[in-house]
C-alpha positions as CSV (number, residue, x, y, z in Angstrom):
1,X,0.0,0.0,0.0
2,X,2.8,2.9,0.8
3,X,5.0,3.7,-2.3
4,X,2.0,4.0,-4.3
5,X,0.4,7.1,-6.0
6,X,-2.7,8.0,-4.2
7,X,-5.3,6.4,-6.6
8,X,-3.5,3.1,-6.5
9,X,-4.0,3.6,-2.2
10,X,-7.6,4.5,-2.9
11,X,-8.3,1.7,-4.7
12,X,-6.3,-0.9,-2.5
13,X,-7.9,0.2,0.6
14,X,-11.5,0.3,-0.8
15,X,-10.4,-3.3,-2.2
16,X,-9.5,-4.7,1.2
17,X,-12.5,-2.9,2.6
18,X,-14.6,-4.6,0.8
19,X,-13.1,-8.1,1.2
20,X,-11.9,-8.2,-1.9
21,X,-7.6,-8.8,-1.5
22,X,-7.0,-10.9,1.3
23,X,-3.8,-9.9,2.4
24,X,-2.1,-6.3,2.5
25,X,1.1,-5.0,2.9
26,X,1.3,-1.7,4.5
27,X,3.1,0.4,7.1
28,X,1.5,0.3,11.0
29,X,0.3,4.1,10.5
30,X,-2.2,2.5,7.7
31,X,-3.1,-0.1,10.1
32,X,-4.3,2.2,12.7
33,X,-6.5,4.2,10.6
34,X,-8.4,0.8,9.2
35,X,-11.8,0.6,10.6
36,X,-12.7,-3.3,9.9
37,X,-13.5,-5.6,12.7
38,X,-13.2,-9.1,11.2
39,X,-8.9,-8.9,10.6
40,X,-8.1,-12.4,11.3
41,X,-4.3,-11.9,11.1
42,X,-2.2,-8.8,12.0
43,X,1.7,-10.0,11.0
44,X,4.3,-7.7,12.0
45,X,7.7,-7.5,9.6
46,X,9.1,-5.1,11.2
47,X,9.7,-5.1,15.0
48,X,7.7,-2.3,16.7
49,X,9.5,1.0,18.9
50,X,7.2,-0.2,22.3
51,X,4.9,-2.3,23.3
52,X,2.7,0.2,23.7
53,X,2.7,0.3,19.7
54,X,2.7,-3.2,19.4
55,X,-0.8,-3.9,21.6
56,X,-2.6,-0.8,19.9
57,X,-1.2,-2.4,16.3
58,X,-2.2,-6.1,16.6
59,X,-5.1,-4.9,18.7
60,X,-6.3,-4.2,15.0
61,X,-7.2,-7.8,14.8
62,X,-10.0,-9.8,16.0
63,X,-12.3,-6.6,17.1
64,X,-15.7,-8.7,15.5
65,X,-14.7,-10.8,19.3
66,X,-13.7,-14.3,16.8
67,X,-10.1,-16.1,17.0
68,X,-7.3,-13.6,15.6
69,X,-3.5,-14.4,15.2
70,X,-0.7,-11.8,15.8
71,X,2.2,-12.2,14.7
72,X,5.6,-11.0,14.9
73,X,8.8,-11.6,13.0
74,X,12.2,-11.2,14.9
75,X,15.8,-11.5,13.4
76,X,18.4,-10.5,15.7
77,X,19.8,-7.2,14.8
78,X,16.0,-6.1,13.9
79,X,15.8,-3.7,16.7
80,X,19.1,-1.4,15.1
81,X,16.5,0.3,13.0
82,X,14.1,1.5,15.7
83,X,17.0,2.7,18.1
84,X,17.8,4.5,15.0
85,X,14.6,5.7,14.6
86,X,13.8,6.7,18.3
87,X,16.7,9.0,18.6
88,X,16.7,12.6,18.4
89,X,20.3,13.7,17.1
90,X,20.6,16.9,18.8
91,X,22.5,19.6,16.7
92,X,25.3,21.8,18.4
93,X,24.7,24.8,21.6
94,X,25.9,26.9,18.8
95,X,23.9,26.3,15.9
96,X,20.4,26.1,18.4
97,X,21.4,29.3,20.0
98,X,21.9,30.9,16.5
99,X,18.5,29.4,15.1
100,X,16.8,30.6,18.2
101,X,18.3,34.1,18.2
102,X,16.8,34.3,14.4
103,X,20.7,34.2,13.1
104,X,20.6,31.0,11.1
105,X,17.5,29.8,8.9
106,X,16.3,26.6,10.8
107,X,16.1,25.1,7.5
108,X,19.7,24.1,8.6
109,X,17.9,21.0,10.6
110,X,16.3,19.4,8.0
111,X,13.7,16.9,8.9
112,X,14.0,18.3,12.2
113,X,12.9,21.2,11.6
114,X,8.9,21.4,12.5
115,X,9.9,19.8,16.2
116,X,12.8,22.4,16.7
117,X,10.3,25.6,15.6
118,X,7.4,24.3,17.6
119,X,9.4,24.4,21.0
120,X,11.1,27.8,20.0
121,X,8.0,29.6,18.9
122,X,6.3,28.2,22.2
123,X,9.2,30.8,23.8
124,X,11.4,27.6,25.3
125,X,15.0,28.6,25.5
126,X,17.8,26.5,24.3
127,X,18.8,24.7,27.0
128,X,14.8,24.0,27.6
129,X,15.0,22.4,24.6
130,X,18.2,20.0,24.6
131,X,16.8,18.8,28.1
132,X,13.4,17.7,26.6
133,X,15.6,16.3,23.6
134,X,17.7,14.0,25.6
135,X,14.7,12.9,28.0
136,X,13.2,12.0,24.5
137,X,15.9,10.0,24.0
138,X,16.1,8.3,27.3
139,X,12.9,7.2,27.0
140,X,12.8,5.9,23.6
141,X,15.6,3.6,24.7
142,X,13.7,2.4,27.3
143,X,10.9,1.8,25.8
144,X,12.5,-0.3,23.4
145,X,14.2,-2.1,25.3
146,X,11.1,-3.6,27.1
147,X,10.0,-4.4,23.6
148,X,13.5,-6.5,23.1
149,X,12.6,-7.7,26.6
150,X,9.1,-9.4,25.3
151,X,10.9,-10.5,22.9
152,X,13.0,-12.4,24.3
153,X,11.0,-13.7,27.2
154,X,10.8,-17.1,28.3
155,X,7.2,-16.8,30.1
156,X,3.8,-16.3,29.0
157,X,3.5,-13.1,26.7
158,X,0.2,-12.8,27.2
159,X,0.8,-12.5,30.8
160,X,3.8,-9.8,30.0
161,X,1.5,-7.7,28.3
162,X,-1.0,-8.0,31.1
163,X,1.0,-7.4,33.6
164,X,3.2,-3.9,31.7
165,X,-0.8,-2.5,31.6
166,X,-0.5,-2.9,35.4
167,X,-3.8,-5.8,35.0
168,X,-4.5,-9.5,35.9
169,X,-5.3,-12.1,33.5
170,X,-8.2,-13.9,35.4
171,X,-8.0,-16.6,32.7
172,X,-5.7,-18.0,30.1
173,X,-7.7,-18.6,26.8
174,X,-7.0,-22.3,25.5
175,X,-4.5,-21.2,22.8
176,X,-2.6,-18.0,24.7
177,X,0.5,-17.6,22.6
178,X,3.5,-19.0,21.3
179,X,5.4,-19.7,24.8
180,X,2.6,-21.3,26.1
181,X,1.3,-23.8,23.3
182,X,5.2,-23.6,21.3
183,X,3.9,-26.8,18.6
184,X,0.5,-24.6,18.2
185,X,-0.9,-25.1,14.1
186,X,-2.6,-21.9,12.6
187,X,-5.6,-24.4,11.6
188,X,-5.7,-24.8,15.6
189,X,-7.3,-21.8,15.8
190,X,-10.0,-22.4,13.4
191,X,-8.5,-19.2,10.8
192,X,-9.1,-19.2,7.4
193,X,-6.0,-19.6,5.7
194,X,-5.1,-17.0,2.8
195,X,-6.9,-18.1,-0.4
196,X,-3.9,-18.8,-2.3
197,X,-2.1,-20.8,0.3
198,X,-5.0,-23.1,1.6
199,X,-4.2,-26.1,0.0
200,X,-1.1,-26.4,0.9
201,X,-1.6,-24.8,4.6
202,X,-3.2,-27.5,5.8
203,X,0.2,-29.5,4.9
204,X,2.5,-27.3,6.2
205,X,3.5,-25.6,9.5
206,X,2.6,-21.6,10.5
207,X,6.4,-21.0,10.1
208,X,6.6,-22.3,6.5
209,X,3.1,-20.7,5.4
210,X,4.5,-17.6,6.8
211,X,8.0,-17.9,4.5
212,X,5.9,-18.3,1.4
213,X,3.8,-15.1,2.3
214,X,6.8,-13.4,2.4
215,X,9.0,-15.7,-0.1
């Protein structure tokens, strides 16, 4: 879906809408603005900044109240791009100052720009600004770090996620998640499997259907 000009987006979206493609590549931001209650799958290729992303994105799936899968690939290494991502590069004392005074065209920023004039026209001096910069920062780190630590858990990830929201899971539901039922079958959960694939689904394991989804 993304990468395309905006009539090819239109028509994509109203496709899937209407049932019409079963599957759809697209970034998370697309994902949160789809209003459809039956998704049955909600596959993540890229690894998410927070879990707080991750539960509102697959949280996508399954809304109609039936059996939903999510999904996440991991490769190790995966999580360089977010920490990428999540920082803020901070440019010099100088070069703020001289922005701020009006001396230098914040066009000097690039990307950054918008974020750096919204705290200077809000009257926030310099130093203001490098402070909120850096807690940014901080926090971005740690956020994906207990998205790394999810990952790599050894317990219940249902439970993980219950838990982080500061709630109790009264009841595990008979097919939890991956740590908890680790030979668990897609056809398990009683999903349809995507109409090019259904033949030979019922042959093969979640991880190989997944490989050929992806070839």
């Amino acid at each position: 879906h993304a990468g395309l000009d905006n009539l090819e987006r239109f028509q994509i979206q109203q496709q899937f809408m209407n049932n019409q493609l079963d599957l759809i590549c697209a970034t998370s931001a697309f994902g949160m603005g789809i209003n459809k209650n039956d998704l049955r799958y909600v596959i993540h290729y890229h690894l998410p900044g927070s879990l707080e992303s991750y539960v509102q994105e697959f949280g996508r799936a399954g809304r109609d109240g039936q059996p939903a899968l999510a999904l996440l690939l991991y490769c190790p290494g995966d999580e360089y791009l977010q920490q990428v991502l999540g920082q803020i590069e901070l440019p010099g004392n100088s070069v703020l100052q001289r922005i701020h005074d009006g001396k230098l065209s914040s066009n000097s920023l690039g990307d950054q720009k918008e974020l750096f004039e919204f705290y200077f026209n809000h009257h926030y001096s310099v130093h203001d600004v490098q402070t909120i910069m850096r807690e940014q920062n901080r926090l971005s780190k740690q956020r994906l770090k207990i998205m790394m630590n999810y990952i790599n858990a050894g317990k219940c990830l249902r439970q993980i996620i219950t838990e982080y929201f500061g709630e109790q899971m009264v009841k595990k539901p008979q097919m939890c998640c991956s740590i908890d039922k680790p030979d668990w079958q897609v056809q398990n959960l009683g999903l349809p499997a995507v109409e090019l694939l259904k033949e030979e689904a019922s042959q093969q394991d979640w991880q190989q259907v997944i490989k050929q989804l992806f070839h």
